[in-house]
C-alpha positions in Angstrom: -12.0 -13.9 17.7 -12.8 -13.0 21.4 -9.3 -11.6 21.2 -9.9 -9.2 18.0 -13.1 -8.1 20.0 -11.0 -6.4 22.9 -11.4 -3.0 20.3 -15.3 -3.3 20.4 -14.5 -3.5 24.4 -12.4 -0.6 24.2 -15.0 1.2 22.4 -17.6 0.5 25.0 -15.5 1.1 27.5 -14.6 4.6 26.2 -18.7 5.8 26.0 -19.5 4.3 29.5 -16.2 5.9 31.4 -16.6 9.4 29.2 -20.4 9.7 29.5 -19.2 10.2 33.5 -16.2 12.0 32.9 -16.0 14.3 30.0 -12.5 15.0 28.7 -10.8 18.0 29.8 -7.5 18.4 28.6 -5.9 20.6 31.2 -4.3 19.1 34.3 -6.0 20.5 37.4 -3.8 18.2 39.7 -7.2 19.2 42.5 -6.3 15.4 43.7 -9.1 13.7 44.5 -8.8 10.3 46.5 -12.5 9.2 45.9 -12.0 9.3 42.0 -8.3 7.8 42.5 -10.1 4.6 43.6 -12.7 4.9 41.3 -10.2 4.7 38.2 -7.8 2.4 39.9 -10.8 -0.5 40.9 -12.0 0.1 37.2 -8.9 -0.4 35.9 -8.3 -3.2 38.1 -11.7 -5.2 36.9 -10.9 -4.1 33.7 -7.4 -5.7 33.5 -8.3 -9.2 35.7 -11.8 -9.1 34.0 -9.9 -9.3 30.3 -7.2 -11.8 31.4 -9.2 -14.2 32.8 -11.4 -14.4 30.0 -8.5 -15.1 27.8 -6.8 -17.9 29.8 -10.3 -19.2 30.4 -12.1 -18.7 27.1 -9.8 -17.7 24.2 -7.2 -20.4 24.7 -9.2 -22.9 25.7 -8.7 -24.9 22.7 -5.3 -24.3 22.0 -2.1 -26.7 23.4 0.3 -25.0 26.0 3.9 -25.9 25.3 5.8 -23.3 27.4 7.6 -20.2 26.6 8.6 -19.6 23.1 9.4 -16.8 20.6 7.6 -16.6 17.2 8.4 -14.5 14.2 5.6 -12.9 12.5 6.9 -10.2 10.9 5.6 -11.1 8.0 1.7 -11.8 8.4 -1.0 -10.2 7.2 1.4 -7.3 5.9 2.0 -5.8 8.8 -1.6 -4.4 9.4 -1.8 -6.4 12.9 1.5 -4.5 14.4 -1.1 -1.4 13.1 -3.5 -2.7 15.5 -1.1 -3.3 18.1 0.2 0.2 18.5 -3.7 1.8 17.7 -5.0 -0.7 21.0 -2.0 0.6 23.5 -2.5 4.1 22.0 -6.0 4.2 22.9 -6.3 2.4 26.3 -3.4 4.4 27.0 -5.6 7.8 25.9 -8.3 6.1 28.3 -6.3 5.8 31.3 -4.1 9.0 31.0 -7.8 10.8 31.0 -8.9 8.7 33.4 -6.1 9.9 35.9 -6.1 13.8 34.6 -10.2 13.2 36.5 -8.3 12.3 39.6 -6.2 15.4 39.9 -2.9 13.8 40.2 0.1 15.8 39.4 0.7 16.2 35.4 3.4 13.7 34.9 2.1 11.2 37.1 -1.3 10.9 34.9 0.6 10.9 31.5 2.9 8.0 33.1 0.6 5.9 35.2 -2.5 6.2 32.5 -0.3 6.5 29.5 1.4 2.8 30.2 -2.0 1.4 31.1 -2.5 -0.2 27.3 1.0 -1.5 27.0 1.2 -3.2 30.1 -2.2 -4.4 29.4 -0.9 -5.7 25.7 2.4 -7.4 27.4 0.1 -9.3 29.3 -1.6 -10.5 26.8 1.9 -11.3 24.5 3.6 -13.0 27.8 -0.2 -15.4 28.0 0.1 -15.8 23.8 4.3 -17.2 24.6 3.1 -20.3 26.1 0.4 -21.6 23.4 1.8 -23.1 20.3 -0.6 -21.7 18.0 0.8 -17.8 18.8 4.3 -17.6 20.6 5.9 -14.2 22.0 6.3 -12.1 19.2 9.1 -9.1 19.2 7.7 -7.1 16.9 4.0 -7.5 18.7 5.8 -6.0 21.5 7.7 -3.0 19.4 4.3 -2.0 18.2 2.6 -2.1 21.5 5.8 0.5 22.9 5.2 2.5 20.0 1.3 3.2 20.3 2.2 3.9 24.1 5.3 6.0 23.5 3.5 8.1 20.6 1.0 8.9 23.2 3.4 9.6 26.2 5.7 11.7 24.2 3.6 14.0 23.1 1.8 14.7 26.0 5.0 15.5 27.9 6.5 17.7 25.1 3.6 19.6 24.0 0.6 18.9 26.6 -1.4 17.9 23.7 -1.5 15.6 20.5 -0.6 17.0 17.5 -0.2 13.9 15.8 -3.2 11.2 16.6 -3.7 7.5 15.9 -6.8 6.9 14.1 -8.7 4.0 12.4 -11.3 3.5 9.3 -12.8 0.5 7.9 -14.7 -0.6 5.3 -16.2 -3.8 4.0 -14.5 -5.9 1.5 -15.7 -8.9 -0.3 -12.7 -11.2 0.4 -14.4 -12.3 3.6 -16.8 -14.6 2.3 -13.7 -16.6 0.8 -13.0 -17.4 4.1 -15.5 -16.1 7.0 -13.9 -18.5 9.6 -10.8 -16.1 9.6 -11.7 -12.4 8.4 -15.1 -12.8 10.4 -19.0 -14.5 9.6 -20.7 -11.5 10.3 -20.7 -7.4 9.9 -19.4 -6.7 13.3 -16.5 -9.6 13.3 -14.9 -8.5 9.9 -14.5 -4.9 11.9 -12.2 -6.6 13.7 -11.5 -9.8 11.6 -11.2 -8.3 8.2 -7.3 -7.0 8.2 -8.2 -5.8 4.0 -10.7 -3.8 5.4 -8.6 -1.8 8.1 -6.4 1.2 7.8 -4.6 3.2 9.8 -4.3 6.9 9.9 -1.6 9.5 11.6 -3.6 12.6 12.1 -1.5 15.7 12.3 -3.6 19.1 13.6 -2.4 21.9 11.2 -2.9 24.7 13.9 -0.9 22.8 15.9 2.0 23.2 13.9 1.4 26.3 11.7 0.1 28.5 15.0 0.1 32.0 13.3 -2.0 30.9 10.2 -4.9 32.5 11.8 -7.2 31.1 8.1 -6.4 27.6 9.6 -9.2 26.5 11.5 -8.6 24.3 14.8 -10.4 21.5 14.1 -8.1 20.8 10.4 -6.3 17.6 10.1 -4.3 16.2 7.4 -3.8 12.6 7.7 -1.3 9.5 6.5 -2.7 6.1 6.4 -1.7 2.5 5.9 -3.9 -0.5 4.4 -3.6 -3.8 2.9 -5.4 -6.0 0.4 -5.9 -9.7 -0.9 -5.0 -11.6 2.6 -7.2 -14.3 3.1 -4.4 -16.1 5.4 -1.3 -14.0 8.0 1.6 -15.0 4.8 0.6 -17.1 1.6 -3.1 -17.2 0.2 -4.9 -20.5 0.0 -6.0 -21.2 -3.7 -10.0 -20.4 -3.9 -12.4 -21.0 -6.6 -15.4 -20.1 -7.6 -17.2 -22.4 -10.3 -14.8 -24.5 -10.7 -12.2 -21.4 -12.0 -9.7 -20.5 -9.8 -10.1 -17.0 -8.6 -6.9 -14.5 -8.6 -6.0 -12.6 -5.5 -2.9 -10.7 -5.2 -1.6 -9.1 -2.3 -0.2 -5.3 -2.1 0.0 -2.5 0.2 -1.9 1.0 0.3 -1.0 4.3 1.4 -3.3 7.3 1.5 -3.0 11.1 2.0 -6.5 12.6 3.3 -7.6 15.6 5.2 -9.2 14.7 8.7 -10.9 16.5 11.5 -9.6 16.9 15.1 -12.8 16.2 16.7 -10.8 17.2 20.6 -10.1 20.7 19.0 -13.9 21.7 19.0 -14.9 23.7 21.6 -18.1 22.9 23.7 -19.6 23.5 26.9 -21.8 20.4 26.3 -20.4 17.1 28.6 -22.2 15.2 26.3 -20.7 16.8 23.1 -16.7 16.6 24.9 -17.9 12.5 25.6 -18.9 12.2 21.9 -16.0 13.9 20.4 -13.7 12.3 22.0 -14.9 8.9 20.7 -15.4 10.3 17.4 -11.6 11.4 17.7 -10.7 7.6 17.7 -11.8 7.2 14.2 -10.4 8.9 10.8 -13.3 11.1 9.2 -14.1 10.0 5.8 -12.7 13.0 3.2 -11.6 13.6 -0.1 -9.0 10.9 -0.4 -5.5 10.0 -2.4 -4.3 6.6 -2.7 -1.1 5.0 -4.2 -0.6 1.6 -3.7 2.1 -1.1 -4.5 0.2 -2.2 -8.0 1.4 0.8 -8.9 -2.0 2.5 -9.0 -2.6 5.8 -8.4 -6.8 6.7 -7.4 -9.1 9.1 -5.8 -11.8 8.7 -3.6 -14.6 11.3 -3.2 -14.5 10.1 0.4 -12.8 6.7 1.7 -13.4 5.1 5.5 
């Protein structure tokens, strides 16, 4: 669980850092040594903080064996590898900002703070290879490049992003099947609760359609991916209720929604900039169209 908490970290982390430096998205490249060594011991605490408490807390009761590679491609239908490339995007969002407040030249800040989350996240994979109950997973690692190089990418081809990683939940009842894995309480089966999760591609309309003065700034449309009936990562325990065994089926979910860029509102406010930019982490709930694998087609006044 302390593992799946790193996002509540994030999220923290996020509101303490921006509530001292609110997000500006031009690069000033002023350099400023002071702030340099603010960002860089942060990071630093950050990084050993984190690691240590996993070696020390998180695999405490688990049995080292060595090095070893693991296949999970297959486990909770993909949604983790989701929440691999979400973590790097965002860390990696934290500490390219984080070095655009230092004033270091433009491609140094998307480089240096853009790789902060994955090598971050390859620590944690190369600790997570020597305990038998994990194992170095591949496509852990493919998902953590990809959150970083979505991020990167954009930034050096369009000094912005036009296409953000965002995240919704909402509470299911599956947890109570089995609260030891999909979380006990509200706050663990944010993190816990895979059924719960989905993942959203925001793409800012302006961005792409820059004549179409009627399109206002801030207008999203948005491309998410959920999942639903995983009470275990590949095959489903058998749980009843009364004495009747209660059916579960697994299937996937994709949605098409409309989304607001929170970074695209102008403000003079610090304050505003710090909470829009943690807002921006998070798909808006909006009118909402879902198909999913069932074969079910539904809409949702709004869906989170």
């Amino acid at each position: 669980m302390l593992k799946k908490l790193l996002l509540i970290l994030l999220i923290t982390a996020f509101v303490n850092v921006k509530a001292q430096s609110p997000v500006d998205t031009t690069y000033s490249e002023d350099f400023r040594p002071g702030r340099l060594g603010l960002v860089g011991g942060g990071a630093g605490v950050f990084y050993g903080g984190m690691l240590t408490g996993l070696a020390t807390v998180w695999y405490e009761d688990n049995h080292w064996v060595g090095f070893h590679v693991k296949n999970d491609n297959a486990g909770w239908l993909q949604i983790d590898k989701y929440g691999h490339a979400y973590t790097t995007y965002l860390m990696g969002k934290l500490g390219m900002n984080a070095m655009r407040w230092t004033g270091v030249k433009r491609k140094k800040a998307i480089w240096w703070g853009g790789a902060y989350g994955f090598i971050f996240m390859t620590s944690v994979e190369l600790l997570d290879a020597n305990y038998i109950e994990w194992g170095f997973s591949p496509m852990d690692m493919v998902a953590n490049a990809s959150g970083s190089l979505l991020l990167i990418g954009q930034e050096l081809a369009f000094k912005k992003q036009i296409l953000t990683y965002k995240f919704s939940y909402h509470h299911t009842e599956l947890a109570q099947y089995r609260p030891s894995v999909l979380g006990d309480t509200d706050l663990s089966r944010v993190v816990a609760d895979y059924n719960g999760q989905t993942f959203w591609l925001s793409l800012n309309l302006k961005s792409v359609f820059k004549h179409k003065d009627f399109l206002p700034s801030w207008l999203n449309v948005a491309g998410g991916y959920g999942a639903y009936g995983m009470l275990s990562a590949e095959n489903n325990p058998t749980i009843y209720d009364n004495g009747a065994i209660v059916p579960i089926e697994r299937y996937r979910s994709y949605y098409l929604s409309l989304d607001i860029d929170f970074d695209k509102i102008k403000t003079r406010s610090k304050f505003l900039k710090s909470t829009f930019f943690f807002l921006n982490m998070l798909k808006f709930p909006l009118p909402t169209f879902e198909v999913n694998t069932l074969g079910e087609r539904k809409f949702h006044a709004f869906f989170f």
